[in-house]
VOBA-1610 file (N, C-alpha, C; in pm, whole numbers, padded with zeros to 5 digits, always signed):
BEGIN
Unk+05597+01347-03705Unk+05501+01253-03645Unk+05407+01331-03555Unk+05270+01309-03593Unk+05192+01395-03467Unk+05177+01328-03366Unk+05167+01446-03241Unk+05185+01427-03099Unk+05085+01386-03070Unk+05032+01343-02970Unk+04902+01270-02865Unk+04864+01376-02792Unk+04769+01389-02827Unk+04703+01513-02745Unk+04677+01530-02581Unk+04710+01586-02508Unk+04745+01596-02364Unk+04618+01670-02345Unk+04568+01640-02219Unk+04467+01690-02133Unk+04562+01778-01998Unk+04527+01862-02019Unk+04587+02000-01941Unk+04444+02019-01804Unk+04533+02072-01696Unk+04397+02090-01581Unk+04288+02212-01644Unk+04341+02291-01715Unk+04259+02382-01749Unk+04126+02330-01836Unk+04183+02248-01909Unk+04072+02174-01968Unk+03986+02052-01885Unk+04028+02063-01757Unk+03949+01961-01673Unk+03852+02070-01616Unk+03917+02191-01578Unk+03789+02282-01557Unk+03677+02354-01627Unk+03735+02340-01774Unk+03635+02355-01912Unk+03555+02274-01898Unk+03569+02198-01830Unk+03441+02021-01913Unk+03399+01972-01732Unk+03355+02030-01631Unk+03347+02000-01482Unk+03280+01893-01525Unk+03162+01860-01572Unk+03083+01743-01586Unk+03144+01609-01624Unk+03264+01651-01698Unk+03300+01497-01736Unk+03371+01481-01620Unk+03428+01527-01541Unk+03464+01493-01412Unk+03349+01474-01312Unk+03278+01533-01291Unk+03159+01476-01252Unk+03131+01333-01291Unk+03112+01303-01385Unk+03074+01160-01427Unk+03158+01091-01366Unk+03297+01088-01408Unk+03387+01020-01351Unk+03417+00978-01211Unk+03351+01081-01160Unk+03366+01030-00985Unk+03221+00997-00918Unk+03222+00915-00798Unk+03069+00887-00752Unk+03052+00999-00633Unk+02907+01037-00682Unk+02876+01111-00578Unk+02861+01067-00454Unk+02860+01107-00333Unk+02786+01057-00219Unk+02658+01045-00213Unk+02586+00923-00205Unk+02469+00948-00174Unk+02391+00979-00023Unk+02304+01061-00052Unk+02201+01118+00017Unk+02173+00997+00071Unk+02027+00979+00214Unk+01988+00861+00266Unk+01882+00937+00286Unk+01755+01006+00226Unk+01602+01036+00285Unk+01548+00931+00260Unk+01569+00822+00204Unk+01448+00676+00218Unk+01446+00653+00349Unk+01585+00699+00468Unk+01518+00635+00572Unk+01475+00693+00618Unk+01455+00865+00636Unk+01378+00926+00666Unk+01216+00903+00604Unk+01173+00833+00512Unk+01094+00775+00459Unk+01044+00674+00609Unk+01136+00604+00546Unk+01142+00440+00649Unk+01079+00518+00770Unk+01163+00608+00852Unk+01091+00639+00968Unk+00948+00660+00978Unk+00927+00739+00892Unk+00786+00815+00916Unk+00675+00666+00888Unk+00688+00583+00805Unk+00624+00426+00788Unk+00596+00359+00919Unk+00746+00354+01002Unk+00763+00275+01098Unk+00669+00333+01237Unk+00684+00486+01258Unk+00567+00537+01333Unk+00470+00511+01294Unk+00438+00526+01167Unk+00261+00517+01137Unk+00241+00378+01148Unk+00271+00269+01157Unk+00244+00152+01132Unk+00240+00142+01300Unk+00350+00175+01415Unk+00338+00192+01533Unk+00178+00224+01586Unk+00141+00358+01533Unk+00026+00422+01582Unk-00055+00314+01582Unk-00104+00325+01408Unk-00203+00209+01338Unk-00214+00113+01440Unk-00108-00001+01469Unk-00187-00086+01608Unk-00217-00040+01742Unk-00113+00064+01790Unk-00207+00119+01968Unk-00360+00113+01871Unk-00377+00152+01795Unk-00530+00250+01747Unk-00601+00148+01802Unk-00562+00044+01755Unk-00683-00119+01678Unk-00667-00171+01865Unk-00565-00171+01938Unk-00560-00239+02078Unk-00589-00231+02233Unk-00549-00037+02190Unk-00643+00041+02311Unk-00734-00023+02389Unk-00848-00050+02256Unk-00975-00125+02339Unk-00987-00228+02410Unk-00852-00304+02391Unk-00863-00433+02492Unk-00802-00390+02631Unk-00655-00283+02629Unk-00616-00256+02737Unk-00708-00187+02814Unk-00810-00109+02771Unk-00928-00025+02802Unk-01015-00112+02838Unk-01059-00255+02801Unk-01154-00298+02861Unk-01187-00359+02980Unk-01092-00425+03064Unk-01170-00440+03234Unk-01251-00295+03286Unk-01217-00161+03249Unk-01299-00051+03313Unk-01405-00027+03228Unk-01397-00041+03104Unk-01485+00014+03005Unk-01575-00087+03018Unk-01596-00231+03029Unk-01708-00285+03077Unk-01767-00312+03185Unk-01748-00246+03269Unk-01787-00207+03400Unk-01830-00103+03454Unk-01784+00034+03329Unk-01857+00133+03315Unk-01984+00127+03226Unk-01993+00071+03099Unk-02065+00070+03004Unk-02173-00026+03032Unk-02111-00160+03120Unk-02218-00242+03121Unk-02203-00345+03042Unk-02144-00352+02973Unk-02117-00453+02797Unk-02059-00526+02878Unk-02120-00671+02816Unk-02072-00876+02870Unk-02002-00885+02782Unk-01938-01016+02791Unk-01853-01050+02714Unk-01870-01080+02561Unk-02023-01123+02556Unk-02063-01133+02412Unk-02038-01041+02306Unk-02077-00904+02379Unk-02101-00814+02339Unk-01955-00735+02308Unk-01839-00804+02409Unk-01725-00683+02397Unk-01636-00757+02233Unk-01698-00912+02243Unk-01595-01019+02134Unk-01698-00949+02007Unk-01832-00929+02018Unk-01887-00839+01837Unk-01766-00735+01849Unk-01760-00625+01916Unk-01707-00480+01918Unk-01552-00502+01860Unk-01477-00641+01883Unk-01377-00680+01863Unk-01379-00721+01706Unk-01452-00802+01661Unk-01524-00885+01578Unk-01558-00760+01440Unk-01616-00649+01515Unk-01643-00571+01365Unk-01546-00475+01312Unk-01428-00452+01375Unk-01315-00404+01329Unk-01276-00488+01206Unk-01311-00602+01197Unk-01204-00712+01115Unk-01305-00741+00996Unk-01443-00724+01041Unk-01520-00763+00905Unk-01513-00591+00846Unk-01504-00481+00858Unk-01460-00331+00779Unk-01353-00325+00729Unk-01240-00351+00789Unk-01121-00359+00727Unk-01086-00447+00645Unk-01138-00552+00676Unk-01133-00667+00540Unk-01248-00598+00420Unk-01321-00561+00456Unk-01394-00500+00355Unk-01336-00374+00252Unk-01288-00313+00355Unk-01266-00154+00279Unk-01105-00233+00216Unk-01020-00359+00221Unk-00888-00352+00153Unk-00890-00305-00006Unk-00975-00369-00089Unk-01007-00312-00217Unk-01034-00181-00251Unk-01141-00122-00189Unk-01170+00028-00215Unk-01055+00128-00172Unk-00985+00074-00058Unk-00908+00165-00030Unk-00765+00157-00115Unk-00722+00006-00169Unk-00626+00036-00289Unk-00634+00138-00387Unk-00780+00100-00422Unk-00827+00194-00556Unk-00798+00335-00528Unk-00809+00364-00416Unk-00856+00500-00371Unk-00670+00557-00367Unk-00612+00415-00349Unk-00481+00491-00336Unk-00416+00483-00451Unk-00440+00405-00543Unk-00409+00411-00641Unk-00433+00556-00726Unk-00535+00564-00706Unk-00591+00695-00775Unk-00548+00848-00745Unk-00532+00870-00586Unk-00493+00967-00506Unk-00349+00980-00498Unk-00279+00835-00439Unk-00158+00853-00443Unk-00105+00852-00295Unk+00027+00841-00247Unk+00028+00796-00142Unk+00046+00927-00021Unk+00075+01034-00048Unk+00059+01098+00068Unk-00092+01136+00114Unk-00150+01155+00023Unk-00315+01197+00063Unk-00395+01083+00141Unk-00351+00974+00031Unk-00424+00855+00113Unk-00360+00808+00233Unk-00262+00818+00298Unk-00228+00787+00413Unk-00235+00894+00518Unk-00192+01053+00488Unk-00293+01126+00510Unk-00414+01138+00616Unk-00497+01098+00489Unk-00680+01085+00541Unk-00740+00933+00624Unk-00585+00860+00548Unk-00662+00752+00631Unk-00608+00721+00828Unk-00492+00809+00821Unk-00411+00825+00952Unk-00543+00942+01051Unk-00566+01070+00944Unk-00672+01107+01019Unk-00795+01101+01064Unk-00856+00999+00985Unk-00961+00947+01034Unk-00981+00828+01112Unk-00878+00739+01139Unk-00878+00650+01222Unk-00823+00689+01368Unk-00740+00799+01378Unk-00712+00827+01457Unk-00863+00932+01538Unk-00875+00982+01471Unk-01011+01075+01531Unk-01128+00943+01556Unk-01186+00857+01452Unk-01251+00727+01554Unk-01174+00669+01704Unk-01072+00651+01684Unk-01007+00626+01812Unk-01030+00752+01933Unk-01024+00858+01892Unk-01028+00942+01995Unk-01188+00951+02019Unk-01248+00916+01937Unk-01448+00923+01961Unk-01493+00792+02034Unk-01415+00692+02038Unk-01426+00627+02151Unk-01427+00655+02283Unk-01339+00750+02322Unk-01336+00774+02510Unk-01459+00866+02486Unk-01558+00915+02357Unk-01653+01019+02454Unk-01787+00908+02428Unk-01795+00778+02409Unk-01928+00714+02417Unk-01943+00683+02569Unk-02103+00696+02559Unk-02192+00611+02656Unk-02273+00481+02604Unk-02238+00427+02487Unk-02295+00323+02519Unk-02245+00215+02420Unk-02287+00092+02397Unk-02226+00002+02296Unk-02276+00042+02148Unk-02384+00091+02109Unk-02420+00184+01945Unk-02287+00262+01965Unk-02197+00349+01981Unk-02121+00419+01930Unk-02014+00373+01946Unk-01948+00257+02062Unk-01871+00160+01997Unk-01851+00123+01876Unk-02010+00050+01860Unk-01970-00021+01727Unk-01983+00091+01596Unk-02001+00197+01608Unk-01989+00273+01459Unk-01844+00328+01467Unk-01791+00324+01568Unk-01679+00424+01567Unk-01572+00261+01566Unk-01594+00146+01556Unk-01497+00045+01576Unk-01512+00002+01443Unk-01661+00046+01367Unk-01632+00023+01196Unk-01581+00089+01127Unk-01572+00242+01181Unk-01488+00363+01109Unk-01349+00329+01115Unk-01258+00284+01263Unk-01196+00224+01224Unk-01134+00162+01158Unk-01192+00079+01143Unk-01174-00081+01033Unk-01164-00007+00848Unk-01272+00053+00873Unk-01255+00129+00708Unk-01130+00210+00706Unk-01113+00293+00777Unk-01007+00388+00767Unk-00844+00316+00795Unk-00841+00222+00863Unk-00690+00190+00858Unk-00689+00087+00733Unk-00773+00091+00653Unk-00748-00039+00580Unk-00619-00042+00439Unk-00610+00095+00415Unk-00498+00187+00336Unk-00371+00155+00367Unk-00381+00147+00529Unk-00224+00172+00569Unk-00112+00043+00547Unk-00180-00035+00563Unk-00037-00181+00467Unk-00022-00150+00315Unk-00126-00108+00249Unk-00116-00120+00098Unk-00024+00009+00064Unk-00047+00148+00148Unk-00023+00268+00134Unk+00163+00223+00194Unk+00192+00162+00296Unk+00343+00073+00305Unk+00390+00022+00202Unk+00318-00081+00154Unk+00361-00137+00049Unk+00456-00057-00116Unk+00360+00021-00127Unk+00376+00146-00215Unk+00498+00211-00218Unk+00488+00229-00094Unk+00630+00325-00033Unk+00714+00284-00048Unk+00700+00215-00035Unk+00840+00102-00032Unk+00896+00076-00169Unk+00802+00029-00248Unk+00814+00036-00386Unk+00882+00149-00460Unk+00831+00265-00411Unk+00861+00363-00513Unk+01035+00418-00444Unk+01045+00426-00304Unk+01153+00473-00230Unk+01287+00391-00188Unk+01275+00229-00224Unk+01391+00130-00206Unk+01444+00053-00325Unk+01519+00032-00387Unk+01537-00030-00453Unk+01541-00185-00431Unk+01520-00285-00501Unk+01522-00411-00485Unk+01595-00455-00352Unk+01720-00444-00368Unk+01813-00514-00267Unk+01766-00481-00169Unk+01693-00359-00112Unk+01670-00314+00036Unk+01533-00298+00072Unk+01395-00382-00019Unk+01308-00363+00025Unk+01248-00474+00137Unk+01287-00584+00151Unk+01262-00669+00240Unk+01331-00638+00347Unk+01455-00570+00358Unk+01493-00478+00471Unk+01378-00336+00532Unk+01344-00279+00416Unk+01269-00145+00441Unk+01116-00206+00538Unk+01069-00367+00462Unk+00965-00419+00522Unk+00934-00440+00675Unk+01099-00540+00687Unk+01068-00548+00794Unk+01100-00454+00888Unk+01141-00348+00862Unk+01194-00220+00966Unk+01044-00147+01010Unk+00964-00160+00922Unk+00861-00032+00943Unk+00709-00155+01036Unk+00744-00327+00960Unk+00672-00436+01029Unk+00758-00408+01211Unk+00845-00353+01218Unk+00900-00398+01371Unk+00776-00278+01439Unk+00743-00189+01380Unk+00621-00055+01424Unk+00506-00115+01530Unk+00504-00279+01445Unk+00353-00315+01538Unk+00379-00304+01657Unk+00496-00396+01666Unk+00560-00492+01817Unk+00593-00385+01907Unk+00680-00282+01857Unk+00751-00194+01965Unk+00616-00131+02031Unk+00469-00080+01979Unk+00402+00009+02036Unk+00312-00093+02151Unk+00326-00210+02093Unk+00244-00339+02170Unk+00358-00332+02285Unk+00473-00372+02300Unk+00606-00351+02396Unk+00632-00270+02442Unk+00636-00151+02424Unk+00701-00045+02552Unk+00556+00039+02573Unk+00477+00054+02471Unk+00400+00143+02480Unk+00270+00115+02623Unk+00212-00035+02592Unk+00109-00081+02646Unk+00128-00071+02842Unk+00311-00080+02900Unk+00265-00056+02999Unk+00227+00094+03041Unk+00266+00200+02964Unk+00235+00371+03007Unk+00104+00365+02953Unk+00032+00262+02878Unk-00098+00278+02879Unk-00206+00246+03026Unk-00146+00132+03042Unk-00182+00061+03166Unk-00178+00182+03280Unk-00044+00234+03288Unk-00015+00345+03403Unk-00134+00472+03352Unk-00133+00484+03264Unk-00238+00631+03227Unk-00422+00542+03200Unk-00422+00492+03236Unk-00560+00419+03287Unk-00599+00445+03395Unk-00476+00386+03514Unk-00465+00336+03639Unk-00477+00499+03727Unk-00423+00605+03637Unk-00446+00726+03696Unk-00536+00817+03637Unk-00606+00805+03514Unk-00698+00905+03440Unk-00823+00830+03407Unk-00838+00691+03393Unk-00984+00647+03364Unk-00953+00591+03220Unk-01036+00488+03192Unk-00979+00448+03065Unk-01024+00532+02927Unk-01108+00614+02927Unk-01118+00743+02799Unk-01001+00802+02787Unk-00933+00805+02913Unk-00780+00877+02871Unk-00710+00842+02754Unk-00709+00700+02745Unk-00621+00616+02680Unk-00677+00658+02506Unk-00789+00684+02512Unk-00835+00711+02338Unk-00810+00813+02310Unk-00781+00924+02399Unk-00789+01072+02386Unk-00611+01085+02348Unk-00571+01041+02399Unk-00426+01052+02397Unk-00356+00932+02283Unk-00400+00861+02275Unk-00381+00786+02130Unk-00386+00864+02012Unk-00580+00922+01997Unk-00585+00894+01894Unk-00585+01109+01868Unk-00482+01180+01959Unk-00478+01288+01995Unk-00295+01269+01928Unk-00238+01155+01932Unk-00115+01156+01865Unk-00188+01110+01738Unk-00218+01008+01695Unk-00228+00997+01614Unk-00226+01151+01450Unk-00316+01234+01555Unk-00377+01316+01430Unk-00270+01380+01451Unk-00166+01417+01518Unk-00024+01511+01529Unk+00049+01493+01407Unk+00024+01317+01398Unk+00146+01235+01362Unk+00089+01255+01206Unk-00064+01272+01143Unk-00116+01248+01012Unk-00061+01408+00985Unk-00065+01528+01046Unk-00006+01640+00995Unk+00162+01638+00968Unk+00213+01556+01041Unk+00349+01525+01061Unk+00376+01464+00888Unk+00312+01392+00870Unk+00329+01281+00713Unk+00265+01391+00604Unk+00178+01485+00668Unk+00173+01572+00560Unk+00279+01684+00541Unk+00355+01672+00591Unk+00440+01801+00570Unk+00575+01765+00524Unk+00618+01629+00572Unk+00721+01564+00572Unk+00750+01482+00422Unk+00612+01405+00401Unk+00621+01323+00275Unk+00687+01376+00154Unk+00719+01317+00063Unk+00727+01340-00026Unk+00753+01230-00141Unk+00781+01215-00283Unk+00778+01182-00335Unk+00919+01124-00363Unk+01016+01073-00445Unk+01137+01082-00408Unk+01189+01196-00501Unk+01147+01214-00636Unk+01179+01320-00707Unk+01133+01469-00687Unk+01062+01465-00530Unk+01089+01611-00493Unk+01101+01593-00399Unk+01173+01511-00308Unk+01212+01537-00164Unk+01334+01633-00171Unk+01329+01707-00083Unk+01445+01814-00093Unk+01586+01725-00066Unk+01589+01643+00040Unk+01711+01600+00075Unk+01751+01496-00036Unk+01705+01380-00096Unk+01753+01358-00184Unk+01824+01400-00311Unk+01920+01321-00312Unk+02006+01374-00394Unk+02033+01340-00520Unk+02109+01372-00627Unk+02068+01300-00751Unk+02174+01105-00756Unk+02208+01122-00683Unk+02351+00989-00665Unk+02192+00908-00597Unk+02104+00937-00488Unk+02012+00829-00466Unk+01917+00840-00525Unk+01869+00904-00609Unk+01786+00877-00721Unk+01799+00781-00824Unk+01932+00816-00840Unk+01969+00719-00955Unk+02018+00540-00904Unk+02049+00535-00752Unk+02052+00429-00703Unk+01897+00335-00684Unk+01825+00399-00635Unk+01685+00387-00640Unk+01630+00334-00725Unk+01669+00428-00841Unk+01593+00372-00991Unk+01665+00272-01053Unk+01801+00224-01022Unk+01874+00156-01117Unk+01829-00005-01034Unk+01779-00028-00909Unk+01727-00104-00830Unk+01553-00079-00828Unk+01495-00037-00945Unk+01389-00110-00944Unk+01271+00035-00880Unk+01348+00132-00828Unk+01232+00224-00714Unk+01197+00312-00837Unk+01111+00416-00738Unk+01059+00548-00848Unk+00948+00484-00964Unk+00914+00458-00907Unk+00757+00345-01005Unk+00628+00484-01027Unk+00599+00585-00935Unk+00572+00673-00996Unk+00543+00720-01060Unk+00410+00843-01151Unk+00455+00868-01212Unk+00482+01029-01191Unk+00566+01062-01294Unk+00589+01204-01239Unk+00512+01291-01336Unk+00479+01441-01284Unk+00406+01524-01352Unk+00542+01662-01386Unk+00398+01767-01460Unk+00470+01871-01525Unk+00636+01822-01649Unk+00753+01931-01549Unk+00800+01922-01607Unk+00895+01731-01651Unk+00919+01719-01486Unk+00989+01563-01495Unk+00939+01478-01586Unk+00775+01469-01583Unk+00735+01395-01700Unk+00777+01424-01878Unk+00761+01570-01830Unk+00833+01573-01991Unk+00962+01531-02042Unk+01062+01515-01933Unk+01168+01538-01945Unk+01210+01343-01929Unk+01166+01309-01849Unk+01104+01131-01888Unk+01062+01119-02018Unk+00972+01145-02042Unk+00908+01136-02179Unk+01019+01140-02333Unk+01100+01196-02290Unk+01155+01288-02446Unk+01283+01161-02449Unk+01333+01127-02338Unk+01457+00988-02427Unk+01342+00878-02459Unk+01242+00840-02390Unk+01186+00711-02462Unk+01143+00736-02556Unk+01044+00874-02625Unk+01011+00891-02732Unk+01167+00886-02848Unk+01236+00954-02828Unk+01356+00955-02878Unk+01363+00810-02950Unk+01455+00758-02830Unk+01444+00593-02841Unk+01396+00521-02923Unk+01260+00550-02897Unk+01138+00475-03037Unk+01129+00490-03159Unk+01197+00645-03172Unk+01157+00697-03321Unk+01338+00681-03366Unk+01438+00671-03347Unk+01570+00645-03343Unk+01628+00801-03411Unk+01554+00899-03353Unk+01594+01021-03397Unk+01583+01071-03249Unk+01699+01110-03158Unk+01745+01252-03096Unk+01628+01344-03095Unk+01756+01408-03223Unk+01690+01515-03210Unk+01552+01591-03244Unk+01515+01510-03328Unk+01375+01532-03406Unk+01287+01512-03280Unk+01318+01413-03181Unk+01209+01360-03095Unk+01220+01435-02999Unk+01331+01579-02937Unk+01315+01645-02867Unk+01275+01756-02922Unk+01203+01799-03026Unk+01186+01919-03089Unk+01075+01868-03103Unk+00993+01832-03108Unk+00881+01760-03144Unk+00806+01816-02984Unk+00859+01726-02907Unk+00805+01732-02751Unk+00860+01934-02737Unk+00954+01996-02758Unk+00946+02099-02737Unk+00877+02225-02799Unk+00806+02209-02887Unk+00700+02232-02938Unk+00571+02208-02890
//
């Protein structure tokens, strides 16, 4: 009668991968290192847009500007940014999300800092429309992120973690604004805003990444990610090829033909 074939340890170390399979990896957690870097920028993004009100009992008393005049300056932030929401999708669509958040972190932040050097209400209002254009990226450029870096179950979590960004900089931040007014003049307050700000846009450039090349991710949250919906992406070079070759596969119901094909 033949015997049943026994699996010996030696043959568990011949085949490491099928033991691999068999057990779950630990997963990695860089989405929340993700999450973080969102939750600052979304922080910044409102000091940027609010400055000007904590800034204004001195700034209209230096400048001269009535009240009519301070509710336009208020007023044209909201008609640019409602304007630029479309162009700046496109733009991120096209670019992609580290560039476009990026350029749009550094240029709103540098309008913010070109505020403390005006003398008069004309450079208000060009530098309060630059504004308005330039942050208009940063919810859609969130949105994105989120998409590509959480899987289903945890993106209304990821939302509201990086939405808590507005409140905390409006809450702890606004009274050390008040105090750095009360001792430097209110230009301080733009210089030093929008002087983090641009720290913080080199910070997202160095830090970002994609999820299929973030270094710390691991392959156990990749595959959690993607099996929940994330990694929407698309990927280049080699990953794409290597994407590419099971769906082609797939379609043509030949393996191997469909990876020789693409390897060629």
């Amino acid at each position: 009668m033949p015997q049943p074939i026994q699996s010996s340890p030696a043959d568990a170390q011949r085949h490491p991968s099928a033991n691999a399979a068999a057990s779950t990896a630990r997963r990695s957690n860089a989405r929340y290192q993700i999450l973080g870097l969102l939750a600052v920028g979304t922080m910044i993004n409102y000091l940027d847009r609010t400055v000007l009100g904590i800034a204004a009992p001195q700034l209209t008393k230096e400048l001269g500007i009535n009240a009519a005049m301070m509710g336009l300056l208020f007023s044209v932030f909201s008609w640019s940014y409602v304007a630029s929401q479309i162009p700046g999708g496109l733009f991120l669509d096209r670019f992609g999300s580290k560039l476009t958040y990026f350029l749009s972190m550094t240029f709103w932040s540098l309008c913010t800092l070109a505020q403390g050097l005006v003398h008069g209400i004309a450079g208000l209002f060009v530098f309060r429309l630059g504004l308005g254009v330039s942050e208009a990226p940063c919810f859609p450029t969130n949105s994105r992120v989120v998409a590509t870096w959480f899987p289903q179950s945890e993106r209304a979590m990821a939302t509201g973690t990086y939405t808590v960004g507005e409140y905390i900089g409006l809450a702890f931040f606004s009274p050390f604004l008040f105090m750095l007014m009360g001792a430097f003049g209110w230009r301080s307050l733009f210089y030093v805003v929008g002087g983090v700000g641009i720290v913080f846009g080199l910070i997202w450039w160095l830090m970002y990444r994609e999820p299929r090349e973030h270094p710390s991710a691991n392959q156990a949250e990749l595959d959690y990610i993607e099996a929940g919906g994330g990694l929407t992406q698309r990927h280049t070079g080699a990953s794409a090829g290597s994407a590419a070759a099971p769906a082609k596969a797939a379609s043509n119901g030949a393996p191997s033909a469909a990876c020789s094909s693409i390897g060629n």
